[in-house]
N, C-alpha and C positions, 0 to 999 in steps of 0.2 A: 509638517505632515498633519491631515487630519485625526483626531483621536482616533476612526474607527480605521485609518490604517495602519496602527498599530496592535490592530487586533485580528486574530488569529485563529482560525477555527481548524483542530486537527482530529479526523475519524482515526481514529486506532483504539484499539480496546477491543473489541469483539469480532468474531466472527461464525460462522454459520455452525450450526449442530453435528459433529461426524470428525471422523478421523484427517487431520491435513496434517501436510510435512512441517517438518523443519525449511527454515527459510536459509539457512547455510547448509548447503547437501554434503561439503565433506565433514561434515559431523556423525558419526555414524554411529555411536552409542546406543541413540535411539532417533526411528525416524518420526517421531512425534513432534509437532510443535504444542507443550505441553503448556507453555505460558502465555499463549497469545501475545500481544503485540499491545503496548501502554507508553503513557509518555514519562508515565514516572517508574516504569523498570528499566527493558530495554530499551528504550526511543527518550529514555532521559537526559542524552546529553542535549538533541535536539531542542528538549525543553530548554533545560538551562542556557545555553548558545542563544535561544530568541530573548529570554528573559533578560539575559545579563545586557542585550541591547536594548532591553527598555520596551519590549514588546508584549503583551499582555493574550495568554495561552488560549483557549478555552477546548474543551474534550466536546464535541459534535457525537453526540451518541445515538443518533435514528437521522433519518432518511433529510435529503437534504432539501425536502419540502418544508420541512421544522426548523429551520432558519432563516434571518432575513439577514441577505447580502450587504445589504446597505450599511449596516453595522460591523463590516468584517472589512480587512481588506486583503487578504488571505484564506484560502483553505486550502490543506495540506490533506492530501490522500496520503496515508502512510499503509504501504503495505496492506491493499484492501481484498480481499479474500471473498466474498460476500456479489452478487450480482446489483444489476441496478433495473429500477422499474422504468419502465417511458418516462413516465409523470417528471422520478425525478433527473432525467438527461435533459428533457427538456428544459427543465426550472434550471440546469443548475447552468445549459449553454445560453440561458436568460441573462444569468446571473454574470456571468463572463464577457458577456455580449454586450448588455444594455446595463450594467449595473457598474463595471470595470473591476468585478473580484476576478485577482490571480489566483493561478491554481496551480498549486506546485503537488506533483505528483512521485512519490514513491515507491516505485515498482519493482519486485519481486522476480523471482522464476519463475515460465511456466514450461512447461515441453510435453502436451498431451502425452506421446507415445514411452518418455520418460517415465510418467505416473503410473500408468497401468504397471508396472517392475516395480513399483516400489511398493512393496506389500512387508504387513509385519505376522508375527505367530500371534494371537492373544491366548497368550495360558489361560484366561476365566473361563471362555467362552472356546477356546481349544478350535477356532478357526482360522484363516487365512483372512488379513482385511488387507482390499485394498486404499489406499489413501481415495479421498475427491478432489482433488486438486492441486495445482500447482501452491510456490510459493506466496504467489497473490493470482486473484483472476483477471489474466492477463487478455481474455477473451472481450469479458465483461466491460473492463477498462478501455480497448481498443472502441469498441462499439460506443463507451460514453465518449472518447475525444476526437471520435471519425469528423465532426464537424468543424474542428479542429486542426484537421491534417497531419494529425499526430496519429503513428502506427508502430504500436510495442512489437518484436518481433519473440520469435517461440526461441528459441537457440539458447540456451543456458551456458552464461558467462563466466567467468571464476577467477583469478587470476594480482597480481599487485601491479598499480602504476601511479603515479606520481601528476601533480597538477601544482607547476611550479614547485617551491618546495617541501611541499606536502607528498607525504610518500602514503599510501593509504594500502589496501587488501579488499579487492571484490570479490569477497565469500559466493554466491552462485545470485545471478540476478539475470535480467532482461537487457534488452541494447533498443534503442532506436531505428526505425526503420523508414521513418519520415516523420519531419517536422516542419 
């Protein structure tokens, strides 16, 4: 392989200003998602897992017009929360298109009609808030890989199943609706 396909660019770390869920809904303690989303807390094993094959990380922290593809051979949408401007759908179906970065995508829950219900008390402020959004925006993300032919659906999934001997647990996420 070439060096720069060993290299890896992953957006997680941030997301927009304001109340959003939890990304596992039957956690009900609190419906805060209060730690965001990082490849060195939660999203750590993924780190490790690339590293230990010899893969080299890098954290993408602003718009994906502030990268050059050509040096990547991956980017990894983890759980993205946050909307996308023209500019960068465009660059980035450039970038996919003419450039041959993959683009492995982590997607979340969303369920409009879901959110509006999820609402918490805040003692400070002694109001009703309701959350902004799903567990990533599923909306957002449709609309970036429409040209694609890729379509997340709204349906919040949940449930354990098995791929090969791997027995794993899908805490609440999105399904596939064309690819």
């Amino acid at each position: 392989k070439q060096w720069y396909q060993r290299r890896v660019a992953i957006t997680a770390g941030g997301y927009p200003l304001g109340p959003f869920p939890r990304d596992n809904l039957k956690l009900h303690t609190s419906p805060l998602d209060w730690n965001g989303d990082h490849i060195h807390t939660n999203f750590n094993g993924i780190y490790k897992h690339l590293r230990s094959k010899g893969y080299f990380v890098e954290i993408l922290s602003t718009h994906f017009e502030c990268f050059d593809a050509k040096n990547y051979g991956y980017l990894f949408l983890v759980d993205p929360e946050d909307a996308y401007f023209e500019s960068e759908i465009r660059k980035l179906n450039e970038d996919v298109n003419e450039k041959g970065l993959n683009l492995v995508v982590f997607a979340d829950w969303y369920n409009g009609p879901l959110v509006k219900h999820i609402k918490f008390y805040d003692e400070n402020t002694k109001q009703w808030v309701v959350l902004q959004g799903g567990g990533s925006n599923v909306p957002a993300l449709n609309k970036l890989l429409a040209a694609h032919g890729v379509i997340l659906g709204d349906k919040v999934w949940h449930g354990k199943f098995s791929v090969g001997p791997h027995a794993m647990e899908y805490g609440s996420g999105t399904s596939l609706l064309s690819f």
